[in-house]
C-alpha positions as a LaTeX table, in Angstrom:
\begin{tabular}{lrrr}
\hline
Residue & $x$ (\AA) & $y$ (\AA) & $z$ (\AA) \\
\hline
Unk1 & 0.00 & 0.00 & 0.00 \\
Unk2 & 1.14 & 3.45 & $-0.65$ \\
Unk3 & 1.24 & 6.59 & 1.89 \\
Unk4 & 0.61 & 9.60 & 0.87 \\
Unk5 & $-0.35$ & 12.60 & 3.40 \\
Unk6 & $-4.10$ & 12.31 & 2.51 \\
Unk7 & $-4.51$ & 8.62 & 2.97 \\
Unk8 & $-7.73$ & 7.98 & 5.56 \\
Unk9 & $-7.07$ & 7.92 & 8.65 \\
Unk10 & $-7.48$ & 3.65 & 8.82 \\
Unk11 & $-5.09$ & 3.84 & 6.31 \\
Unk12 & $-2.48$ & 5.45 & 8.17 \\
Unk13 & $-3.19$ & 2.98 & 11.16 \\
Unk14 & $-2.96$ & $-0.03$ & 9.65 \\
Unk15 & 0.12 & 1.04 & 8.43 \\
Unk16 & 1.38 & 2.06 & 11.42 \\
Unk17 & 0.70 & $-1.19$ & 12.73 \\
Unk18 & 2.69 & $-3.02$ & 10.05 \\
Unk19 & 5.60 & $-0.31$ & 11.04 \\
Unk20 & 5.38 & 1.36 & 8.14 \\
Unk21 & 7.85 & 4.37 & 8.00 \\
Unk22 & 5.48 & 6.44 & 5.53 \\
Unk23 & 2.52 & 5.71 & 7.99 \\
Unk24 & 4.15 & 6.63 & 10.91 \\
Unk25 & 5.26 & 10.05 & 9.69 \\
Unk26 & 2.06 & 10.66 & 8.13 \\
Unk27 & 0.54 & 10.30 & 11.30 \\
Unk28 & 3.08 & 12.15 & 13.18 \\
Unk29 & 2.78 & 15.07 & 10.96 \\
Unk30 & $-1.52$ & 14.77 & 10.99 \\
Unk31 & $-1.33$ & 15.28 & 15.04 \\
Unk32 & 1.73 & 17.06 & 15.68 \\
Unk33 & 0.46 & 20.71 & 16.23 \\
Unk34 & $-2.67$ & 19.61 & 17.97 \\
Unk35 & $-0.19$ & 17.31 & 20.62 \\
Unk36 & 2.03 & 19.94 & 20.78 \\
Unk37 & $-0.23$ & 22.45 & 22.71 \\
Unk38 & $-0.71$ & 19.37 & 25.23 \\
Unk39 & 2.77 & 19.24 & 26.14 \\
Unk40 & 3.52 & 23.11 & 25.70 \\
Unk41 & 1.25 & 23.57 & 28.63 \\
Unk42 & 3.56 & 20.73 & 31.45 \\
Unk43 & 7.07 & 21.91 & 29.82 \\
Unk44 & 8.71 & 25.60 & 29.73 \\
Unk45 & 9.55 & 25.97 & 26.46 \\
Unk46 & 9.07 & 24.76 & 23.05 \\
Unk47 & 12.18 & 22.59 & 22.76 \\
Unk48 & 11.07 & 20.65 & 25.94 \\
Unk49 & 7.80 & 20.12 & 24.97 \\
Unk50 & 8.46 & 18.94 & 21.19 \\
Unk51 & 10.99 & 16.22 & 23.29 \\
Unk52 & 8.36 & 15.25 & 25.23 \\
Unk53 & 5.92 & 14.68 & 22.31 \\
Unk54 & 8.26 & 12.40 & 20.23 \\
Unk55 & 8.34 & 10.23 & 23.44 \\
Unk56 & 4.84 & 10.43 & 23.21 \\
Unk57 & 4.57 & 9.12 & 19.59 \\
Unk58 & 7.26 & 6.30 & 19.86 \\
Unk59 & 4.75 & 5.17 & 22.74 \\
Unk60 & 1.55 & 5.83 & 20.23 \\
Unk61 & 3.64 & 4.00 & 17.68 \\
Unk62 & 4.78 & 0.88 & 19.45 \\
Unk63 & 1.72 & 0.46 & 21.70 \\
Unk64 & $-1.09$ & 1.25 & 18.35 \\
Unk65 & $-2.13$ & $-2.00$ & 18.37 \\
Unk66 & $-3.43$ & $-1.55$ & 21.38 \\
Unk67 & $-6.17$ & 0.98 & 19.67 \\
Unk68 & $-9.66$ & 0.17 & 19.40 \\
Unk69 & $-12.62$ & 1.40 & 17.79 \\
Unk70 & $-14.96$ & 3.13 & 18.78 \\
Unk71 & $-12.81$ & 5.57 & 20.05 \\
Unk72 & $-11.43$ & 8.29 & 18.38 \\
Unk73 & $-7.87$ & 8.05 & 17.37 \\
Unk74 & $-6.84$ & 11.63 & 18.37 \\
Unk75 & $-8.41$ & 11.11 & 21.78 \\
Unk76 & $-6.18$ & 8.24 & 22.35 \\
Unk77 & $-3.41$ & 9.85 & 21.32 \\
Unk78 & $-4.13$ & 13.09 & 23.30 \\
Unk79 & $-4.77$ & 10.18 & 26.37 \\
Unk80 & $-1.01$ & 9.00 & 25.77 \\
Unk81 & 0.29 & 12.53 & 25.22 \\
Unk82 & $-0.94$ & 14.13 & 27.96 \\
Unk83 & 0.54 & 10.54 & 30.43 \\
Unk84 & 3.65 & 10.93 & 29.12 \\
Unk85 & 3.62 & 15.06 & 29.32 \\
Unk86 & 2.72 & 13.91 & 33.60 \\
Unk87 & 5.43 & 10.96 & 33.74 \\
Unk88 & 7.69 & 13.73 & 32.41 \\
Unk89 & 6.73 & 16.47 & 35.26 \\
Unk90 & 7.34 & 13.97 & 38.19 \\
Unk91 & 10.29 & 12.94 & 36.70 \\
Unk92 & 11.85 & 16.82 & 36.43 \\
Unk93 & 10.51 & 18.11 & 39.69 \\
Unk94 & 10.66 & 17.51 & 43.00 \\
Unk95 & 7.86 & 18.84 & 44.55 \\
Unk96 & 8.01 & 20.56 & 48.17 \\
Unk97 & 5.37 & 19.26 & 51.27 \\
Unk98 & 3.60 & 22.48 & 52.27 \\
Unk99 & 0.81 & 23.21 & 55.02 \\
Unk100 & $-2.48$ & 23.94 & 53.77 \\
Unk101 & $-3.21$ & 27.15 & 53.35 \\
Unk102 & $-7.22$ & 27.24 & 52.73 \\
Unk103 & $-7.59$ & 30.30 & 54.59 \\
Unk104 & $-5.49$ & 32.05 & 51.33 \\
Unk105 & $-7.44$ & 35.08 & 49.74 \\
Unk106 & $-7.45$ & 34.05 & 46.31 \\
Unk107 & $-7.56$ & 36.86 & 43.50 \\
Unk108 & $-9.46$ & 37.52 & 40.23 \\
Unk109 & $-8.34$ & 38.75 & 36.82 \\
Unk110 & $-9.97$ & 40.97 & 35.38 \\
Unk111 & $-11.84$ & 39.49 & 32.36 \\
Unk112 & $-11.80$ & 42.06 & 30.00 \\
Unk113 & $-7.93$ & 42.64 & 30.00 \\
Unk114 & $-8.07$ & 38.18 & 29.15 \\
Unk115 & $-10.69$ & 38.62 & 26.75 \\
Unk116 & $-7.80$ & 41.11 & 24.56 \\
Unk117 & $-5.23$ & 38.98 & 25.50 \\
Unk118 & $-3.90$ & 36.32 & 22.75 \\
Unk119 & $-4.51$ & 32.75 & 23.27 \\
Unk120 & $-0.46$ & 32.49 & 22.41 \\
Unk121 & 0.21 & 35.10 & 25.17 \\
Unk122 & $-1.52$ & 33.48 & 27.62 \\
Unk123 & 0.37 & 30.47 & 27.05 \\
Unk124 & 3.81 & 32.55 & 27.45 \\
Unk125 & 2.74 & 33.36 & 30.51 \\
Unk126 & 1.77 & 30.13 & 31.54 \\
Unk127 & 4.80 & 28.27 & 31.00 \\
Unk128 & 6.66 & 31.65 & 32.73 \\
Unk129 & 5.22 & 29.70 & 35.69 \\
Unk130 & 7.14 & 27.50 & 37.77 \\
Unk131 & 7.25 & 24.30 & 37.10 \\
Unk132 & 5.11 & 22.60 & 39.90 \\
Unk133 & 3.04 & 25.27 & 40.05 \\
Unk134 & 2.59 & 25.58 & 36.39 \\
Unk135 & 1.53 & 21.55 & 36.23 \\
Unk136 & $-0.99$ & 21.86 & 39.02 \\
Unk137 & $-2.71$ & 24.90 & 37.62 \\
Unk138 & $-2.97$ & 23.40 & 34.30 \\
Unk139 & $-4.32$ & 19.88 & 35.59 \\
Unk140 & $-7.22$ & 22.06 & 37.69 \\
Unk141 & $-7.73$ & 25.16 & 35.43 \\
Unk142 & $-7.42$ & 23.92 & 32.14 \\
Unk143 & $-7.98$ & 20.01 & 32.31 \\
Unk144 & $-10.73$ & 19.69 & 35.37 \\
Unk145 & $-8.84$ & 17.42 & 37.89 \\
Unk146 & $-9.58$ & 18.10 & 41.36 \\
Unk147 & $-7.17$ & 18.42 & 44.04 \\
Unk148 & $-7.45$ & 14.87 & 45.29 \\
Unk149 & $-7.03$ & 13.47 & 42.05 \\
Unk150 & $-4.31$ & 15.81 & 41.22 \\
Unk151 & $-2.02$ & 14.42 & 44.60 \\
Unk152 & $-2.65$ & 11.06 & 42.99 \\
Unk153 & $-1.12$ & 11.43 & 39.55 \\
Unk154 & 1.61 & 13.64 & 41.17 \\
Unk155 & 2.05 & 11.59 & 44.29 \\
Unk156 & 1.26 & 15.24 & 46.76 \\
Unk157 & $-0.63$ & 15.80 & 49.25 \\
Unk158 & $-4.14$ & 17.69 & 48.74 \\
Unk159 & $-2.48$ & 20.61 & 50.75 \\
Unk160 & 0.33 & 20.59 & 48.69 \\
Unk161 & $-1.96$ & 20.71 & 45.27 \\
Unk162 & $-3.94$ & 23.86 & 46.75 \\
Unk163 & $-0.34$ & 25.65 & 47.62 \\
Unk164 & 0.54 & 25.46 & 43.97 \\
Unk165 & $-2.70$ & 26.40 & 42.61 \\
Unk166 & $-2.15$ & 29.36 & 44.98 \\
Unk167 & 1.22 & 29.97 & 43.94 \\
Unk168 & 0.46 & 29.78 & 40.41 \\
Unk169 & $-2.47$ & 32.25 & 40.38 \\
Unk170 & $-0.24$ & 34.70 & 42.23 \\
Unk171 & 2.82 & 34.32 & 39.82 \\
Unk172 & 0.23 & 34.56 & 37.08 \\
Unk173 & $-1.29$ & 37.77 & 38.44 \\
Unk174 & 2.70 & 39.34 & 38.61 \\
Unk175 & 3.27 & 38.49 & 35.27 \\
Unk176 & 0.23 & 39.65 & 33.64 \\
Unk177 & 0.74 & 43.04 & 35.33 \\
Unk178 & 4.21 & 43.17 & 34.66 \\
Unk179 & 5.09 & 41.37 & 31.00 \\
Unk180 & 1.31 & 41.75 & 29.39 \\
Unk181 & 0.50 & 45.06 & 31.22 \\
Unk182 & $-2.90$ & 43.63 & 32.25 \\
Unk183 & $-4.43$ & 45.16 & 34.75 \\
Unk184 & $-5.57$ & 42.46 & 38.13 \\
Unk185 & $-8.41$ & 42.92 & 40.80 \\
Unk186 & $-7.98$ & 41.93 & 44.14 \\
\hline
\end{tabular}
């Protein structure tokens, strides 16, 4: 069978299972911008993240028979991205036991400054985070995992979860004001 960048989709996975170089680069190139912005989001820089994604894909690549239907390929891709995006955080940091600090006054952005601000700007910002702090807020902010299951996949404590959500929004706030010259209510 030939490759070409248009074959279907099934195409390109069968392929892919028979190892097929053509396939596999095909595939890589299909999914690569849209995996990207996964890994951009747990990594500080571009460089780091594009390393993390081709670990990503040798794992989509030698584990693709393990695909099934009815799923959608992207979403199992995006499932193996974003592990391997998670297994590379815990690996890189070592993340510090704090008290829980509930009591914290948390503070607001104000929305029309975000609403101007670029998508791409936000994500400077982001990754201007530290890294612990950065991983946490993007697990609760951006992909929905509570606290609880955020200690799980990180192996910290609750407490220690809610410090760096803290952290992050505050860093966050100082950059915004200070890089992006957006404007934060208290």
């Amino acid at each position: 069978m030939k490759f070409t960048p248009k074959s279907s989709e099934q195409d390109l996975i069968l392929g892919c299972r028979k190892e097929h170089p053509l396939a596999q680069k095909y595939i890589y190139q299909r999914y690569f911008g849209k995996m990207l912005g996964i890994c951009m989001r747990y990594t500080s820089h571009r460089e780091e993240a594009t390393e993390v994604l081709n670990m990503a894909f040798f794992k989509v690549f030698t584990n693709i028979h393990q695909f099934k239907e009815p799923g959608t390929f992207a979403g199992w891709i995006a499932r193996i991205v974003f592990n391997t995006s998670i297994d590379h955080v815990r690996k890189q940091i070592t993340y510090k036991k704090v008290i829980d600090l509930n009591s914290e006054k948390e503070t607001s952005i104000n929305n029309d400054a975000i609403d101007n601000l670029a998508t791409e700007d936000l994500y400077k910002a982001i990754q201007m985070l530290p890294p612990s702090s950065r991983t946490v807020f993007c697990l609760y902010v951006i992909d929905g995992y509570k606290h609880q299951e955020i200690g799980d996949k990180l192996g910290i404590s609750d407490g220690t979860s809610k410090w760096h959500l803290s952290n992050a929004r505050k860093e966050l706030q100082k950059i915004l004001v200070n890089k992006f010259r957006i404007r934060v209510a208290i």
